[in-house]
C-alpha positions as CSV (number, residue, x, y, z in Angstrom):
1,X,0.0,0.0,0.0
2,X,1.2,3.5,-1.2
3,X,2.6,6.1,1.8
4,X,-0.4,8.7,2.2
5,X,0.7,12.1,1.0
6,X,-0.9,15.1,2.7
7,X,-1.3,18.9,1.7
8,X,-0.2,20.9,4.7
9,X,-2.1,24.2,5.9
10,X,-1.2,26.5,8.8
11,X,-3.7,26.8,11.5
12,X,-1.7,29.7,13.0
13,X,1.9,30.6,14.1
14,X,1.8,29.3,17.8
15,X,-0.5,27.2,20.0
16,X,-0.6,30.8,22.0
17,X,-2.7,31.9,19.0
18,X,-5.4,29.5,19.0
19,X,-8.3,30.6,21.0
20,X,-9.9,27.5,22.8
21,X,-12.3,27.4,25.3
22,X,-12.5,26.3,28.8
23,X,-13.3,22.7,27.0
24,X,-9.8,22.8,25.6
25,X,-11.7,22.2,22.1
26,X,-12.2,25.2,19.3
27,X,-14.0,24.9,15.5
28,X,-11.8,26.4,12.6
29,X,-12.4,26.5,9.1
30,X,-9.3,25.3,7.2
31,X,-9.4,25.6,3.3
32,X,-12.5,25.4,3.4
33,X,-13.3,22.4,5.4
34,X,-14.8,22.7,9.1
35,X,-12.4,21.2,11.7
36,X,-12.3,20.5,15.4
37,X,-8.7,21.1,17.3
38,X,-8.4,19.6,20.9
39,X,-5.5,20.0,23.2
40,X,-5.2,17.3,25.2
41,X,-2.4,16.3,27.9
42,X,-0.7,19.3,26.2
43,X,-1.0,18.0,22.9
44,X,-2.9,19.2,19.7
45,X,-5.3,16.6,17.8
46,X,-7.3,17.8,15.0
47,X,-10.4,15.6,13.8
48,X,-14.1,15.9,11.8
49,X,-16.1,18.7,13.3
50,X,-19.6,16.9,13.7
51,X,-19.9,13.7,15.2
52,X,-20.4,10.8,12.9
53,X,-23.8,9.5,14.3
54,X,-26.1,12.4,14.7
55,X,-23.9,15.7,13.8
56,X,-23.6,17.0,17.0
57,X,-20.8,19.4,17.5
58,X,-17.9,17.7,18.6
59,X,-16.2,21.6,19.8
60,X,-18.7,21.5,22.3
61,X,-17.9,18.3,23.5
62,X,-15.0,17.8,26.0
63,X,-12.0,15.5,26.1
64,X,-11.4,12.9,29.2
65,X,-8.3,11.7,30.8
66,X,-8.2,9.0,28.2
67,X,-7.5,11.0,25.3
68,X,-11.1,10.6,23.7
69,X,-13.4,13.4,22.5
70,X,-17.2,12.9,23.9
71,X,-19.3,14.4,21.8
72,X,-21.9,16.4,23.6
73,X,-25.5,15.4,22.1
74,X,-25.1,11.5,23.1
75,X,-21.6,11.3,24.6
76,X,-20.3,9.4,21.8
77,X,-16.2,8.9,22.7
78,X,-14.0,8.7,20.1
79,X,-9.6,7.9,20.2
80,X,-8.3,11.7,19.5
81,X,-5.1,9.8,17.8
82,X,-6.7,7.1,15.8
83,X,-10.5,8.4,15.2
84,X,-12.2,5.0,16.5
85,X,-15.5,4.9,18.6
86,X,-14.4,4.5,22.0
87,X,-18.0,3.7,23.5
88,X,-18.6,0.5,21.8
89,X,-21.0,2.2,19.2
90,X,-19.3,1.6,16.0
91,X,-19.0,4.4,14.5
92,X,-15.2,6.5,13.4
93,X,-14.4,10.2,13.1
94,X,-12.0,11.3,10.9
95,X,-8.6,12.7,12.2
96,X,-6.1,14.7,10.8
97,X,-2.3,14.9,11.4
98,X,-1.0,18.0,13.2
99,X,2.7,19.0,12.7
100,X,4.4,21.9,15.2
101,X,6.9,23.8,12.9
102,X,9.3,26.1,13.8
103,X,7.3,28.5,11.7
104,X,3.9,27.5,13.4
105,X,1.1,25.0,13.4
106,X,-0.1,22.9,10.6
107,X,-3.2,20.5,9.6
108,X,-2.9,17.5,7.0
109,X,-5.3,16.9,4.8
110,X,-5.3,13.5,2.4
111,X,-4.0,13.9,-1.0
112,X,-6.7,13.0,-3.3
113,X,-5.1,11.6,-6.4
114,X,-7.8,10.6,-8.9
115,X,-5.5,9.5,-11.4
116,X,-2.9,7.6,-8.9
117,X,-3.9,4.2,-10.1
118,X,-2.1,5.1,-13.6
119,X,1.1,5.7,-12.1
């Protein structure tokens, strides 16, 4: 199976910059697409901003000591690093890779390669 290739976007030039609330979870837009950030045990996670069983949103949630983000209609948990239902439900939210530059903060998204099968 071919490495996954990402496109790289800054979020902003320091965690300093990012203005979460009290939840430790904030909603950005990046290119276009509507993310969730969590810091959690001092690190950043980035994943799908709606939960993936009824669309609640997961920046209104809260993280636990277990590194899972509850989303706050049905408290759905999900893994922060890998994206899998925690609860036992069966359902997956995305996640995205976060890098911490020297030059700030950035958000992977998947390379989507149409054509890569010609290759």
């Amino acid at each position: 199976m071919a490495e996954k290739k990402y496109n790289w976007y800054k979020v902003a030039n320091s965690l300093a910059e990012i203005d979460f609330s009290a939840n430790n979870l904030v909603q950005l837009t990046v290119n276009g697409k509507q993310i969730c950030l969590a810091l959690n045990n001092s690190k950043l996670f980035a994943c799908a901003s709606k939960c993936p069983h009824a669309g609640g949103a997961m920046a209104a949630g809260y993280t636990d000591t277990a590194g899972n983000i509850v989303c706050p209609l049905h408290r759905y948990k999900f893994s922060l690093q890998t994206g899998r239902n925690t609860s036992g439900e069966g359902y997956y939210l995305k996640t995205y890779p976060m890098q911490q530059r020297d030059d700030g903060i950035y958000i992977g998204f998947e390379e989507i390669n149409l054509f890569g099968w010609l290759k």
